[in-house]
Structures are given as structure tokens and as C-alpha cells.
C-alpha positions as a LaTeX table, in Angstrom:
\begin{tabular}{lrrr}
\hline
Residue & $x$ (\AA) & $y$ (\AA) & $z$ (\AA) \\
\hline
Unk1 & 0.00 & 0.00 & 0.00 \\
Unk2 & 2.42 & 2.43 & $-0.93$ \\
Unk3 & 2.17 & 5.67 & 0.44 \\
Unk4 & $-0.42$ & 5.20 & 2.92 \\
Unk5 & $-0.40$ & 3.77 & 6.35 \\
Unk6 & $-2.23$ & 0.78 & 7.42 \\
Unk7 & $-5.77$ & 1.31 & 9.09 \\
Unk8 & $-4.37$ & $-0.23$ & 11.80 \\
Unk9 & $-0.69$ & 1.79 & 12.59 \\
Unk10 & $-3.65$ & 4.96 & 12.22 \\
Unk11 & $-5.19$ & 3.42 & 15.05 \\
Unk12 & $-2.18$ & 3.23 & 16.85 \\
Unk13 & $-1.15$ & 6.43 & 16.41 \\
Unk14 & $-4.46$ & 8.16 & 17.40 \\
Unk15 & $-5.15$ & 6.29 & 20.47 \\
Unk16 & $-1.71$ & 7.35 & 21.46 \\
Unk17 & $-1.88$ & 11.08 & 21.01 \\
Unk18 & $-5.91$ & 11.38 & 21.44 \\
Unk19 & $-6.64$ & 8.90 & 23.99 \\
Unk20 & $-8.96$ & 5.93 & 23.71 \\
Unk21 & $-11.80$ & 8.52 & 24.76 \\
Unk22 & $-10.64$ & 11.40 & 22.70 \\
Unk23 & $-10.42$ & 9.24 & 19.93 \\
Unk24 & $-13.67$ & 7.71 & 20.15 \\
Unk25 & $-15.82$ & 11.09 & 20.23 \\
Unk26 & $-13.61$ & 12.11 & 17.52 \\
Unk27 & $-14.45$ & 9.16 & 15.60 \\
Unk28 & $-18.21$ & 8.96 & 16.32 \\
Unk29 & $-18.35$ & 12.59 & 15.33 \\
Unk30 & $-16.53$ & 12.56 & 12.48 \\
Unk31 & $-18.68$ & 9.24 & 11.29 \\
Unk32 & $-22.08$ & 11.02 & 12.07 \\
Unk33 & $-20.77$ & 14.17 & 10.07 \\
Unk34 & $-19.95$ & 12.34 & 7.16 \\
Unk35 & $-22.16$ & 9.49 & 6.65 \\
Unk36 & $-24.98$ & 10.56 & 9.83 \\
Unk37 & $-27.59$ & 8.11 & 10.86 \\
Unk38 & $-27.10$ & 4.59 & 12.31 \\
Unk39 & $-23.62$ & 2.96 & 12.36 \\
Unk40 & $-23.91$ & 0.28 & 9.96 \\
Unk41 & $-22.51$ & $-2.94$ & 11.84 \\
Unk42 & $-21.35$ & $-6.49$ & 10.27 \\
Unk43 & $-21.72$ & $-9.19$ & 12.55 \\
Unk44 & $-19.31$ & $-11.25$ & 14.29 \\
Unk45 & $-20.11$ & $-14.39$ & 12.55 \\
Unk46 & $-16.51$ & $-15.62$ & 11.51 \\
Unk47 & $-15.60$ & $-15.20$ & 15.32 \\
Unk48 & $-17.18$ & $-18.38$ & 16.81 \\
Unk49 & $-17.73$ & $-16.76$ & 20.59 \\
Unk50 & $-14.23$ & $-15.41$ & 20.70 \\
Unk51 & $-14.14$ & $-12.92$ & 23.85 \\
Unk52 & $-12.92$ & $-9.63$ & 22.17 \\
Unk53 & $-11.09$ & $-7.06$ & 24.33 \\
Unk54 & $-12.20$ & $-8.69$ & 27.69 \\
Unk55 & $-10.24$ & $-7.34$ & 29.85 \\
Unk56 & $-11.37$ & $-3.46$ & 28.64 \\
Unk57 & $-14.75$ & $-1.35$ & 30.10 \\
Unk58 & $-17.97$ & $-2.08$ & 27.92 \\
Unk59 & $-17.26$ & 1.39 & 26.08 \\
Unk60 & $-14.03$ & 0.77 & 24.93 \\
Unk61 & $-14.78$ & $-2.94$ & 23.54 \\
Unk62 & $-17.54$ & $-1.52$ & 21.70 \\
Unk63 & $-15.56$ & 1.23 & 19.99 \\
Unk64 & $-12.46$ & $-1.26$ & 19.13 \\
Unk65 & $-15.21$ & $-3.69$ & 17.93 \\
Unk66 & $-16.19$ & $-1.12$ & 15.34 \\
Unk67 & $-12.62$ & 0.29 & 14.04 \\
Unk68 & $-11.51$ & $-3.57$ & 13.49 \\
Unk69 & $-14.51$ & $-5.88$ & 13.06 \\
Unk70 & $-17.60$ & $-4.38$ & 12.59 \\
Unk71 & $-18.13$ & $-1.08$ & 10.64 \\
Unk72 & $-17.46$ & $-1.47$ & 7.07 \\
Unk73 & $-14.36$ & $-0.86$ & 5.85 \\
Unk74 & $-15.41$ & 1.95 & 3.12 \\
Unk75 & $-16.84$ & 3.80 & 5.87 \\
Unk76 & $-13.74$ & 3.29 & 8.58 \\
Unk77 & $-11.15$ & 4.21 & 6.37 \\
Unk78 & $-12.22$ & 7.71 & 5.14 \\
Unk79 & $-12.68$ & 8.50 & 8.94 \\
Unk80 & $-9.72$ & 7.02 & 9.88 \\
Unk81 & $-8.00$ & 9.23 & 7.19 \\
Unk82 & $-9.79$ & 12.12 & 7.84 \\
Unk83 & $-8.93$ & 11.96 & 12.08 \\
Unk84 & $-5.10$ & 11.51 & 11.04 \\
Unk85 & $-4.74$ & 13.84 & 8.43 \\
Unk86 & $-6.33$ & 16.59 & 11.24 \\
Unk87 & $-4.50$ & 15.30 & 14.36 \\
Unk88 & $-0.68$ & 14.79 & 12.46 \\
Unk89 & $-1.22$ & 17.46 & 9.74 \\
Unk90 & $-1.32$ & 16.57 & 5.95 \\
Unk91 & 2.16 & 15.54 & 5.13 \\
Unk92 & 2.56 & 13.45 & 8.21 \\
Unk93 & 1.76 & 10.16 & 6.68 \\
Unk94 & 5.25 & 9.80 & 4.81 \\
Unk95 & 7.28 & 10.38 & 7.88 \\
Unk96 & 5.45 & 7.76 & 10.33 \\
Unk97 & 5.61 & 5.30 & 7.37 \\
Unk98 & 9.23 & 5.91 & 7.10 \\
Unk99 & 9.47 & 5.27 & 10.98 \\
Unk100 & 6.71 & 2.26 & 11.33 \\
Unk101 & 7.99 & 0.10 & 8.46 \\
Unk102 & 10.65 & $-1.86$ & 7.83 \\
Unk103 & 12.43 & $-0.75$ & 4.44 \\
Unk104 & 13.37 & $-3.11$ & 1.10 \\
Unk105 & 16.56 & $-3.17$ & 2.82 \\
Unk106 & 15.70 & $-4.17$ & 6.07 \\
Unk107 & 13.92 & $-6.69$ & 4.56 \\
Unk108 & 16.86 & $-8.02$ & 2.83 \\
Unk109 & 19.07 & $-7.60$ & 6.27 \\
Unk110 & 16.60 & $-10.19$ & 7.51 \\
Unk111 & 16.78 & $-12.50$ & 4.67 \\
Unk112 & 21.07 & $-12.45$ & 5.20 \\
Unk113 & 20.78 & $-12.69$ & 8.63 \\
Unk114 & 18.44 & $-16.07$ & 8.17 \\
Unk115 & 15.18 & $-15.01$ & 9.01 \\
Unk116 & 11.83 & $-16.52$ & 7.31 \\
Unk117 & 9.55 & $-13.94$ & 5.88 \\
Unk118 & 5.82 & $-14.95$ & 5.77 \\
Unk119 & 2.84 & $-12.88$ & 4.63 \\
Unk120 & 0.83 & $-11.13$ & 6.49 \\
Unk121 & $-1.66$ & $-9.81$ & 3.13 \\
Unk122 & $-1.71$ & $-6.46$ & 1.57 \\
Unk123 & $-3.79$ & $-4.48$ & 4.31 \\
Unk124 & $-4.07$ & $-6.42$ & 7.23 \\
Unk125 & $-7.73$ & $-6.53$ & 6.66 \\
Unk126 & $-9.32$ & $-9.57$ & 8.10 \\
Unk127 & $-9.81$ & $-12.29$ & 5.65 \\
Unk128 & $-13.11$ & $-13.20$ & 6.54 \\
Unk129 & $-14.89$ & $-10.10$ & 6.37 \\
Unk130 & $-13.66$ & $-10.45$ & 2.61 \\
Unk131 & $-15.24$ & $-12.55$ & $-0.08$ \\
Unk132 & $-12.91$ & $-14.86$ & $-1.79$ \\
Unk133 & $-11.54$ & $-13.02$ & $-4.55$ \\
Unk134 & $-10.74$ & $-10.04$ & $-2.18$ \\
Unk135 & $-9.11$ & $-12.19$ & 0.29 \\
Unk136 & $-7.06$ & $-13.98$ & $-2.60$ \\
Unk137 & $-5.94$ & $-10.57$ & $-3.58$ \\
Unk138 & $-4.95$ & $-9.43$ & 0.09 \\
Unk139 & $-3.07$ & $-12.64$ & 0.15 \\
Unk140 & $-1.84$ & $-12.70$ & $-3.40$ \\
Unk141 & 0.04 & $-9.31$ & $-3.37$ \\
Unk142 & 1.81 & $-9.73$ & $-0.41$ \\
Unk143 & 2.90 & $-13.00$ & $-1.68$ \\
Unk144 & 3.74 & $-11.83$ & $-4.72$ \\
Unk145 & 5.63 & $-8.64$ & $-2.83$ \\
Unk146 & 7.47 & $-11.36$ & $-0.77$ \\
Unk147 & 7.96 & $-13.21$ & $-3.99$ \\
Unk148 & 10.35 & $-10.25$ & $-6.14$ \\
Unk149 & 12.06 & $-9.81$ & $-3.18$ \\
Unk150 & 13.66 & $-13.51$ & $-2.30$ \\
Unk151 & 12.61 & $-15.56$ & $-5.09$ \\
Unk152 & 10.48 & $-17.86$ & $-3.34$ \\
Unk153 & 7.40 & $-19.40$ & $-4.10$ \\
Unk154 & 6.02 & $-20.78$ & $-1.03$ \\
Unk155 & 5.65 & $-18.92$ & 2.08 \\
Unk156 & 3.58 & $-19.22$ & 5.04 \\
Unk157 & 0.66 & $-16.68$ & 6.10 \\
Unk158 & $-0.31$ & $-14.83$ & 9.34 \\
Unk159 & $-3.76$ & $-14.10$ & 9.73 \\
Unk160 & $-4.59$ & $-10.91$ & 9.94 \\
Unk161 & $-6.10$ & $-10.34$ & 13.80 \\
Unk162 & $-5.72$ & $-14.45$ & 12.89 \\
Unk163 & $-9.36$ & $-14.98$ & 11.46 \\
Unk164 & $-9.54$ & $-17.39$ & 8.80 \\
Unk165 & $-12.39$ & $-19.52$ & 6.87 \\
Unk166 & $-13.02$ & $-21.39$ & 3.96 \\
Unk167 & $-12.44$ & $-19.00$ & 1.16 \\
Unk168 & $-9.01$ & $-18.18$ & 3.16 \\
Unk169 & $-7.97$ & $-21.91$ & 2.62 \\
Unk170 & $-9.07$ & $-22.55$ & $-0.70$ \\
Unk171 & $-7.18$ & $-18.74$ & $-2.15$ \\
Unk172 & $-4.16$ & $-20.03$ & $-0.18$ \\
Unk173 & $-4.21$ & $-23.49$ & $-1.73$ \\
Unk174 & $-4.91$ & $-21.92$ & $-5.32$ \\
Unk175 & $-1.47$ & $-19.66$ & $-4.74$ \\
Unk176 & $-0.01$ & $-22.63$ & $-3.43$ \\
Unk177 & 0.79 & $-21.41$ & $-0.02$ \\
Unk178 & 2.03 & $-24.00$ & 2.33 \\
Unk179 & 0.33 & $-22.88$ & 5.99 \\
Unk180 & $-1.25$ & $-20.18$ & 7.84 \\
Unk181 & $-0.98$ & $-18.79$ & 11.09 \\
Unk182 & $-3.71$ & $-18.16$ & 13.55 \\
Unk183 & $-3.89$ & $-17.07$ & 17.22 \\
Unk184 & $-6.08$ & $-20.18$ & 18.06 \\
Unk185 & $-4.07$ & $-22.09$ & 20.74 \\
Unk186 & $-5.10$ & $-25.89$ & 20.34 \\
Unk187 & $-3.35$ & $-28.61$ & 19.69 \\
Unk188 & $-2.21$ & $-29.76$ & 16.18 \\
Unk189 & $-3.69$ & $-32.35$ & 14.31 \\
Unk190 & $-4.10$ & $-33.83$ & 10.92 \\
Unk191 & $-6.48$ & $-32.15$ & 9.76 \\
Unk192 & $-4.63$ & $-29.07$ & 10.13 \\
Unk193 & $-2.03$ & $-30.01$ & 7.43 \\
\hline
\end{tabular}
């Protein structure tokens, strides 16, 4: 995503320097400004039960719930943009994406020093809120990214907030990705391979 930050390093950033409060009226306000009404909500369908920001108040789980899972991501994004480019200041973007990311070289420092690189998709969106061909893509680009860089083929995949379903196996099996990564801790069994 050259150029722009990653919904979620915005996130970061604004809950630093706002405040998880500060950032949610800023949010809410901004969102009823530019789209007003009702919040439009996804559910939580691809979650089965997980407990989602337990240990924060009601309030705050709610509001996280939103920014990552549950309002759309055409309607987060433009907010998200809109909060950062008024709390950093226009041209701020470049410089925290020169001091968030790691650089082509960096990468290849890594690679020298033997470390793996895996993907972890295009936008860190997560997979299941995405039909099929938009989670092949998320996958796809970062594999292909990964790809020009070492000259591999295979790699393995983090999931993004480490949600995964059906379409999410069958676009990594079509790009003929070897495993992904999830933050489900079970045991592993055959069925997993």
C-alpha cells in the first residue's frame, strides 16, 4: 500500500496522542458528520464466541469492535484518514511510514541474517470479512511482494487479527501457499495439514 499507512498503525497512532476517549468522540463525530444516521454494523459471525477485548470497560470494547470488526471498511477508512490527516497534519503520513515500516533493505538484512519472511496480506484486513476473490488478492500481493524480493514461491501466512475460513484456505491453496498462522491455541492435528 504504498504511500499510505495501514488502518491499523492509524489506530495506533491516534489512540496514542488522542486517547482511547478522545479518539472515540472524535471518531463517532466525524462518522455522524460524514455518513450521519445509524452505524452500519457487520456481525461477528466468523468469530465463533471469541471474547474480544475482555479485559477493557464495555465502552471501549464496543468502539475497538467497530474500528476492526464491525463497521465497514469503506466507511472506517475515510474516517480514519480524515482523524489523522487533522490530528498529524497533511504531510505526516510519509514520515510515520518511514518510521513504522521496515524498508526493502531491512527486509533483505533479515533474509542475510536467516530469518523466514511470511505474509501477512496487503492491508491487514481480516480475511473473513472479505469474499474470496478479495481475500485472494490481500493474500496474493503480499505474496507476490514477498515473492520479487527472495525468489520464493512458497511462504507461510499470518492471519490478519488471525481470522480465517473457507475461502481463506481454498485462495491459499490456489497460490499454493504452504500454511497459515492463527492465534487459536489448540493442539495440532491432521487435519490441520
Amino acid at each position: 500500500l504504498e504511500g499510505k499507512l495501514l488502518e491499523i498503525q492509524k489506530i495506533e497512532f491516534l489512540m496514542k496522542k488522542l486517547g482511547i476517549n478522545g479518539f472515540r468522540g472524535a471518531f463517532y463525530a466525524e462518522y455522524e458528520r460524514v455518513f450521519g444516521g445509524e452505524i452500519e454494523r457487520e456481525p461477528l459471525d466468523f468469530a465463533g464466541g471469541y471474547a474480544f477485548y475482555r479485559y477493557d470497560d464495555e465502552a471501549v470494547r464496543r468502539f475497538k469492535l467497530d474500528l476492526n470488526y464491525r463497521i465497514p471498511y469503506p466507511q472506517v477508512v475515510p474516517i480514519l484518514d480524515a482523524l489523522f490527516a487533522e490530528t498529524f497534519g497533511t504531510e505526516s503520513e510519509a514520515e510515520a511510514i518511514r518510521e513504522t515500516y521496515l524498508s526493502i533493505d531491512d527486509l533483505k538484512r533479515l533474509l542475510d541474517r536467516g530469518f523466514e519472511l511470511g505474509v501477512h496480506t496487503h492491508r491487514h484486513r481480516v480475511l473473513p470479512r472479505l469474499d474470496f476473490e478479495a481475500q485472494k488478492r490481500e493474500i496474493e500481493i503480499g505474496a507476490a511482494f514477498l515473492g520479487d524480493l527472495t525468489g520464493q514461491t512458497e511462504f507461510t501466512v499470518a492471519y490478519p487479527y488471525g481470522f480465517h475460513d473457507e475461502n481463506t484456505h481454498r485462495a491459499m491453496r490456489e497460490l499454493g501457499l504452504r500454511a497459515g498462522l492463527t492465534m487459536e491455541r489448540r493442539a495440532i492435528g491432521p487435519q490441520d495439514l
